[in-house]
C-alpha positions in Angstrom: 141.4 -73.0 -23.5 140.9 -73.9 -26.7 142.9 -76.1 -29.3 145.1 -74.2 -31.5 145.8 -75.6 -35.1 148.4 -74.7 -37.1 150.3 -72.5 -35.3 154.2 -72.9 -34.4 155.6 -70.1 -34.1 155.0 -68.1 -30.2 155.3 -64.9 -31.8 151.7 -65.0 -32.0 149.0 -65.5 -29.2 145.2 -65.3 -29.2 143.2 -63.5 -27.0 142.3 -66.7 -25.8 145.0 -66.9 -23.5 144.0 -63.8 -21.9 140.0 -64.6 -21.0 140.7 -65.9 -17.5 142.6 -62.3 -17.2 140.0 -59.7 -18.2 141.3 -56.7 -16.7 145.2 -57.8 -18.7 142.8 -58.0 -21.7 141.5 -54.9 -21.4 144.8 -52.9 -20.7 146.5 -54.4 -23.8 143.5 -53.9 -26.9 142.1 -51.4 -24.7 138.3 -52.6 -25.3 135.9 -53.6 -22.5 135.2 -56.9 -21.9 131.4 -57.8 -22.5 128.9 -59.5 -20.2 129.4 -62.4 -19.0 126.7 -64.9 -20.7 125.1 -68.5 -20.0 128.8 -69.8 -21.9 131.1 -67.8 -19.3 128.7 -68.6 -16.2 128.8 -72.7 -17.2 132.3 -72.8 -18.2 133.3 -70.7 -14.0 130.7 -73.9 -12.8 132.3 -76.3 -14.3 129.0 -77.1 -15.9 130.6 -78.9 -19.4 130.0 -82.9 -20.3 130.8 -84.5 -22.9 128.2 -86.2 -25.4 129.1 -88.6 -28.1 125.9 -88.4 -30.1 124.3 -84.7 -31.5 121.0 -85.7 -30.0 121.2 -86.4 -26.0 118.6 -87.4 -23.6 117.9 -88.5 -20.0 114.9 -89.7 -17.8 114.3 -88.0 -14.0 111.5 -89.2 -11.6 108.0 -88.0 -12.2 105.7 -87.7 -8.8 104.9 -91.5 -7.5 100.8 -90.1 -6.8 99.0 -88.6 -9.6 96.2 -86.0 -9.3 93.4 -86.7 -12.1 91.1 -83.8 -14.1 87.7 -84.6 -14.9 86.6 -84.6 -18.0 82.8 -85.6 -17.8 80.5 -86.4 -15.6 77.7 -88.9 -15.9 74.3 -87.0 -15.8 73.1 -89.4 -14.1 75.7 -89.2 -11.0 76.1 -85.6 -11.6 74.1 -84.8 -8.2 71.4 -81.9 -9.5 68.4 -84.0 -9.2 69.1 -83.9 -4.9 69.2 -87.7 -5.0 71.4 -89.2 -2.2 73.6 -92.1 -2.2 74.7 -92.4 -6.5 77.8 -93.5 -6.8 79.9 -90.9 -8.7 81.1 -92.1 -12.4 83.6 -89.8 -14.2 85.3 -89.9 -17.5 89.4 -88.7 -16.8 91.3 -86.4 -19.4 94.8 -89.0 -19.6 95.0 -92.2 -19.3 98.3 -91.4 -17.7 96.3 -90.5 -14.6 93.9 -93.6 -13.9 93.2 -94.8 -10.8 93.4 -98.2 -9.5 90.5 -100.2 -8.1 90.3 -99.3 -3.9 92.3 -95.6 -3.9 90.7 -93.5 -1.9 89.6 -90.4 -3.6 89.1 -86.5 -2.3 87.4 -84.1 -4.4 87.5 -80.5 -4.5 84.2 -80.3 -2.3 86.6 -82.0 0.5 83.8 -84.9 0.4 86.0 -89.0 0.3 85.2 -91.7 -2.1 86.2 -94.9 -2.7 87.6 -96.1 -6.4 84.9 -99.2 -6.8 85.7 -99.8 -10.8 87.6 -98.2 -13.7 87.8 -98.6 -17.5 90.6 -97.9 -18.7 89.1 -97.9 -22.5 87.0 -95.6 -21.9 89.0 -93.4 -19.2 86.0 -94.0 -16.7 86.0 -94.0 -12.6 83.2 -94.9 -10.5 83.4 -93.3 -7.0 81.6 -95.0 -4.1 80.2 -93.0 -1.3 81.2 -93.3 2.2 78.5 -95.3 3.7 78.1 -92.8 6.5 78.5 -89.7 4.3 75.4 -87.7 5.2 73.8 -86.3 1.3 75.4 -86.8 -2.1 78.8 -87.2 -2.5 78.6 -84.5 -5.1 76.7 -81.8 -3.2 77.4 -80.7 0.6 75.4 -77.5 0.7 75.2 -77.4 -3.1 78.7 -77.3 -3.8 78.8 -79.8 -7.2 81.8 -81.0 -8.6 82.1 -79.5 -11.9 84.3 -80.4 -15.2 87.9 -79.3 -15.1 88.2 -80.0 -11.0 91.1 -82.4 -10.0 90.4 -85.4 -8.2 93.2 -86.5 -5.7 93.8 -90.3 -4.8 96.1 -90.0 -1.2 95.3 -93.5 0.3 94.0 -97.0 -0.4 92.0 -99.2 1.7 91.8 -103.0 0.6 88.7 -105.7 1.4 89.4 -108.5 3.7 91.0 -111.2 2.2 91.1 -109.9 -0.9 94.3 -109.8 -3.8 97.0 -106.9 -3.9 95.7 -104.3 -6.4 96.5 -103.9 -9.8 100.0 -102.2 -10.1 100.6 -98.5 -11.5 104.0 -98.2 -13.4 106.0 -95.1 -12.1 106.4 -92.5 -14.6 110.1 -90.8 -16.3 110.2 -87.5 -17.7 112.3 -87.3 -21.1 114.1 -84.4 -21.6 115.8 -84.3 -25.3 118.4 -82.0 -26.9 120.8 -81.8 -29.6 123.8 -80.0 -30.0 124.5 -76.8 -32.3 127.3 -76.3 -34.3 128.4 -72.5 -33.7 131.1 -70.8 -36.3 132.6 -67.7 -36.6 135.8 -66.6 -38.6 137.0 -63.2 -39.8 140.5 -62.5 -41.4 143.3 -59.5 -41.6 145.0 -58.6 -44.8 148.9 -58.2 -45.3 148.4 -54.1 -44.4 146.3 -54.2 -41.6 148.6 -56.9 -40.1 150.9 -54.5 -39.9 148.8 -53.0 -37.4 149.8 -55.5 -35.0 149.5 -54.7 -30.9 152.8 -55.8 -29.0 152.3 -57.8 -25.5 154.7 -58.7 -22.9 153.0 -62.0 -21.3 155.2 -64.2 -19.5 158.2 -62.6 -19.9 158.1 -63.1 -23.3 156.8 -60.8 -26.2 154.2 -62.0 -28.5 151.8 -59.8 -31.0 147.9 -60.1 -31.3 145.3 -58.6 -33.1 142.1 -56.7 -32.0 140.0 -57.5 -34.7 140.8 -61.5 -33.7 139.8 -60.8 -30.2 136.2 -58.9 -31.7 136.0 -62.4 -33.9 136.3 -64.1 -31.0 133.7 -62.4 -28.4 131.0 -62.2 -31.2 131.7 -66.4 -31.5 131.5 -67.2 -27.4 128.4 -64.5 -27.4 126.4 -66.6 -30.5 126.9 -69.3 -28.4 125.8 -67.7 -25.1 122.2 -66.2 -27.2 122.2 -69.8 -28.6 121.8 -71.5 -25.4 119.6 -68.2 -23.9 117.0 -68.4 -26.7 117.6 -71.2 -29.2 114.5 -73.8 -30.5 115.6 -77.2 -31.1 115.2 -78.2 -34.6 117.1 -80.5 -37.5 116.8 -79.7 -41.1 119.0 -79.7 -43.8 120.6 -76.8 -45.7 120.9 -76.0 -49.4 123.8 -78.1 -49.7 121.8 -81.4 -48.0 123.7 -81.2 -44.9 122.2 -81.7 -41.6 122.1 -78.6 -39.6 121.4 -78.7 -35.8 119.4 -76.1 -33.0 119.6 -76.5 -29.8 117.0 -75.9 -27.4 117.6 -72.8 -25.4 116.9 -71.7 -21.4 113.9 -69.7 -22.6 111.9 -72.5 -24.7 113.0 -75.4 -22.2 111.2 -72.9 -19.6 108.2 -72.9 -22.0 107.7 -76.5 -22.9 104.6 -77.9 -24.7 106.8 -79.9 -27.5 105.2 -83.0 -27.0 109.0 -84.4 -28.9 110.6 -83.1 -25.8 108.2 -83.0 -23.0 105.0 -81.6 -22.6 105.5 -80.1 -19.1 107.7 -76.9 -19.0 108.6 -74.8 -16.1 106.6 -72.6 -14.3 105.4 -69.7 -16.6 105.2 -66.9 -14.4 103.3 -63.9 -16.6 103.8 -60.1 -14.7 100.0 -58.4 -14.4 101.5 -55.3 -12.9 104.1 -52.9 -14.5 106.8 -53.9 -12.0 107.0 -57.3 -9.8 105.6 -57.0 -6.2 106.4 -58.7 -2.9 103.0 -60.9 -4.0 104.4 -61.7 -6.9 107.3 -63.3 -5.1 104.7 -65.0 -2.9 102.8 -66.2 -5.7 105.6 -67.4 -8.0 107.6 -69.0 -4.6 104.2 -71.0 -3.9 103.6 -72.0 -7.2 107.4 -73.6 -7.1 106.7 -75.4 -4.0 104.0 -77.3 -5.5 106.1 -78.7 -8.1 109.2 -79.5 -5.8 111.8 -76.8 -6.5 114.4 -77.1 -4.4 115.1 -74.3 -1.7 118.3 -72.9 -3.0 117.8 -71.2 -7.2 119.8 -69.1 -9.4 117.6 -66.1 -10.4 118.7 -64.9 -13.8 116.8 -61.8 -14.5 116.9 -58.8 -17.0 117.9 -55.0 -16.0 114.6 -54.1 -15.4 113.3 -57.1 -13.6 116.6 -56.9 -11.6 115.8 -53.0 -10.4 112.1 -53.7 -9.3 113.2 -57.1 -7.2 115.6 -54.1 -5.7 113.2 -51.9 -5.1 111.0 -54.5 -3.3 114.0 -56.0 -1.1 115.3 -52.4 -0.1 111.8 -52.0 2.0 111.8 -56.1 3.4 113.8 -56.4 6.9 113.3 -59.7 6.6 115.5 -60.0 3.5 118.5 -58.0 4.9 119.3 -61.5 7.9 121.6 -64.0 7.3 121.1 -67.9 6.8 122.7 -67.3 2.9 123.8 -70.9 1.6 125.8 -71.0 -1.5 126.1 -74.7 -2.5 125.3 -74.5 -5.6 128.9 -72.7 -6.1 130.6 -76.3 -6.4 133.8 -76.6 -4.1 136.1 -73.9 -2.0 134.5 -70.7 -1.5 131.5 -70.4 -3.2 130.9 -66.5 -1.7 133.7 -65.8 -3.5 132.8 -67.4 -6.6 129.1 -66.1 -6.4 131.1 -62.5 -6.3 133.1 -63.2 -9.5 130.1 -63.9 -11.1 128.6 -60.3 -9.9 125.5 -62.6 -7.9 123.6 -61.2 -5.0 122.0 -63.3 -2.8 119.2 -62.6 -0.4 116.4 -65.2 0.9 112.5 -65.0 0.7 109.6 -67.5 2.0 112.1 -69.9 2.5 113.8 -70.0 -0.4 117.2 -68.6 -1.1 118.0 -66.6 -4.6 121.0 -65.8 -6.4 120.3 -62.7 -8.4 122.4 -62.4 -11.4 121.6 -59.7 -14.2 121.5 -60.7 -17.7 123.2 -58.6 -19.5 122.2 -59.5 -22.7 118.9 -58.3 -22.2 119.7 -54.9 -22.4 122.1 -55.3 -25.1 120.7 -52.4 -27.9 121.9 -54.9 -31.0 120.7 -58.0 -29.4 117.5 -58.9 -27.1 117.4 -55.3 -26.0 116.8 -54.1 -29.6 113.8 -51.6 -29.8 110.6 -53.7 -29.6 112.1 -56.5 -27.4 110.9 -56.7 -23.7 112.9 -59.0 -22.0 114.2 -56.9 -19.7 111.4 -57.3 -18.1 111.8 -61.2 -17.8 114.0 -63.5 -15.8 114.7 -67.2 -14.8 114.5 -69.6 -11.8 117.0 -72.1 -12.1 116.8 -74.7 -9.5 120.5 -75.5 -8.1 122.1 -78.9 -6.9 121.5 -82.1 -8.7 119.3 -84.4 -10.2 118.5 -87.9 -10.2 118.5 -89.6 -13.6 118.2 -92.7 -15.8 116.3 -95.1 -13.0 118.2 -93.5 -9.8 121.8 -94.2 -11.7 123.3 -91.3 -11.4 122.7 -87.6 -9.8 123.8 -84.6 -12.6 123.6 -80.9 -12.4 120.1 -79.9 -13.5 121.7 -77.0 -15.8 124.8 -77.9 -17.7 126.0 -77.4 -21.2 126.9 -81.1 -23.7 129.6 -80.8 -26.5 130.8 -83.4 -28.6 134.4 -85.3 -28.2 136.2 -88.6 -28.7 138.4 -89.6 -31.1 141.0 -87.3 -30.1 139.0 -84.3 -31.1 137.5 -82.0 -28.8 134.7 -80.1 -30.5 134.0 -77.8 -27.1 136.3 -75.2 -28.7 138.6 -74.9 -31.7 140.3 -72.0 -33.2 142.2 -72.3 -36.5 144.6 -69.7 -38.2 145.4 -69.8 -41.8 146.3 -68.4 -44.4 149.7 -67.0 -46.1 150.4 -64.8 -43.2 149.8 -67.7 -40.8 152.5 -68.5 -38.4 152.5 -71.7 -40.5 151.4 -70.8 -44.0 148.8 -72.7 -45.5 148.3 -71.0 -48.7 149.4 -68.3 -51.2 146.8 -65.5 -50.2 148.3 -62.7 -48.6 145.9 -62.7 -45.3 145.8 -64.3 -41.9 142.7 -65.8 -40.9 140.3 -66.6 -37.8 137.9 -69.3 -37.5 136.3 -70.8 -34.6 134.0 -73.8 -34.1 131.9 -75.5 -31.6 129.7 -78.1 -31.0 127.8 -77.9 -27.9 124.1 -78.0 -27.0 121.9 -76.9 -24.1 120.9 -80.1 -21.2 118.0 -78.9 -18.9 116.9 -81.4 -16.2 114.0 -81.2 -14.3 112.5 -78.4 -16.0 108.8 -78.9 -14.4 111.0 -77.4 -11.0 112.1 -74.2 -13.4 110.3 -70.8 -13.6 110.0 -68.1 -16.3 108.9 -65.2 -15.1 107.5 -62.7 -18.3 107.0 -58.9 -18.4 
């Protein structure tokens, strides 16, 4: 609930009071209630942590083995001349990805090489062949290794006697965010407070106002389309202040910001009109390779959610039990996963939690004309994290805001004005304002998807 300021007198009550009782909500300003958004979902999760600084970060493990691309090729060890027996010298794309001296190496070709020297100036490998490797190492039955193919290093195998190899630093993947400051306010005048709607809550009777409960759903749902779709950025305003964006779902998904990481999650584009079982295939393989756990959150748009219905609704296979919902936090996570409106249903090994975004179909919003993300929809990887050198395991999806001092920035609404239960001026109106300062924390986000119409 959020912290009320300036208000004494319980003849008044915001809406507030009412959001963990929708259906109350509805009967008394006779409205309905609108979608629940990334904000509602966190908040049900328990997904809020506090931050004490507007820019937040944290490290999770990388892979211990590293894959390498080829950049070039020595024409000399390339293999097209037929010789038999060069040694295979390569120049690799990243430093990040050097090998050490006595890896073993496998190349696309399935052929096995031995790491006999490397220069790590000039991002150079020299591959020995097997000694009883029949033909090049390059070229069984003409198949070359070409630019672009990955070399793999799965083993090592020392010489007699010799020293321990050179060591290989494990790699941490940064995630940074900051937090966004979200504000909203809207105020009644002295006649159309007269317009006042009457509650009984409590036993008690207490007045509120509809156009305070619209101020109040257009503030939580800037702050739910802030953390959907938001692009991290700091700049200042006319004024020379600092103003703050936080990175949202969608552009964590795409990574690529070498400030934040250059890895994002995996982009999953649609080639056909409508997703197909092989699309699930593709997309749930493509997820293995980079670890995802076996229990997600599928967040998907109205469209997306009706073909992944239409696909299901023909799959036996999808229709058995084995159903886990862990990632529902404590007591009965069914029932929680049913308050959230979330199907579940499990595919190649993987179960999914299929929640609709409504915002995606929104007509003012991201379902404007011209907008096709309805089309589109999220993996979110459930469970936790390890972070910061193994310290500490956090939810991979969770939501920052600031506090400390006695303030709590997660939500604040203020009334004012001379109307005001407690007047704080001499004009004749009674104020809303809200304010929050909260920011988007992704972890992980290589074990993400984005799927795309």
């Amino acid at each position: 609930m959020a912290n009320l300021t300036g208000i004494t007198n319980k003849s008044y009550i915001s809406s507030i009071a009412f959001m963990d009782e929708p259906d109350l909500l509805e009967q008394v300003l006779e409205v309905q209630e609108e979608e629940k958004g990334i904000y509602d979902i966190m908040e049900m999760m328990g997904r809020f942590v506090v931050t004490d600084n507007p820019e937040y970060h944290h490290f999770v493990n990388r892979y211990v083995f590293k894959s390498a691309e080829i950049a070039a090729i020595d024409p000399d060890t390339d293999g097209s001349d037929g010789s038999d027996g060069n040694d295979l010298v390569v120049t690799i794309v990243s430093e990040d990805t050097m090998p050490v001296v006595s890896e073993v190496v496998m190349l696309p070709n399935q052929r096995i090489g031995w790491v006999s020297a490397v220069d790590f100036a000039a991002k150079k490998v020299t591959v020995k062949r097997l000694s009883d490797d029949a033909g090049d190492i390059l070229s069984p039955a003409g198949n070359l290794v070409a630019v672009a193919d990955i070399m793999i290093f799965f083993t090592q195998a020392s010489g007699e006697g010799t020293f321990s190899p050179v060591g290989r630093k494990s790699e941490w993947l940064r995630t940074i965010n900051n937090i966004q400051i979200f504000k909203e306010a809207n105020s009644i005048t002295d006649l159309q407070k007269t317009s006042a709607i009457k509650v009984k809550y409590n036993g008690d009777w207490y007045v509120m106002y509809k156009l305070q409960h619209d101020t109040y759903r257009r503030f939580r749902g800037k702050i739910s389309y802030g953390l959907l779709h938001g692009k991290k950025a700091k700049f200042v305003d006319g004024d020379n202040k600092d103003v703050y964006m936080t990175q949202g779902l969608w552009n964590y998904c795409l990574g690529g910001d070498g400030s934040l990481y250059t890895t994002g999650g995996v982009v999953y584009p649609l080639s056909g009109a409508t997703i197909a079982k092989t699309d699930i295939r593709s997309l749930s393989r493509q997820l293995d390779k980079r670890g995802t756990p076996r229990e997600v959150w599928q967040w998907v748009g109205g469209d997306l959610r009706a073909d992944i219905d239409d696909v299901l609704l023909t799959l036996e296979e999808t229709k058995a039990g084995g159903i886990v919902y862990n990632s529902f936090g404590t007591g009965d996570g069914k029932q929680r996963a049913l308050d959230l409106g979330v199907d579940s249903y499990r595919m190649y090994g993987r179960t999914h939690h299929l929640k609709t975004i409504d915002a995606y179909d929104h007509p003012e919003v991201f379902g404007a004309s011209g907008y096709d993300f309805a089309g589109s929809g999220f993996i979110i990887p459930t469970g936790k994290i390890k972070v910061d050198h193994g310290a500490a395991s956090v939810e991979r999806l969770r939501v920052r805001y600031m506090a400390g001092d006695g303030t709590n920035l997660k939500e604040i609404e203020t009334v004012t004005g001379k109307l005001a239960p407690t007047p704080t001026d001499d004009e004749a109106v009674l104020r809303f304002s809200y304010q929050s300062v909260m920011g988007l924390e992704a972890l992980g986000i290589d074990m993400f998807g984005l799927i795309q119409k």
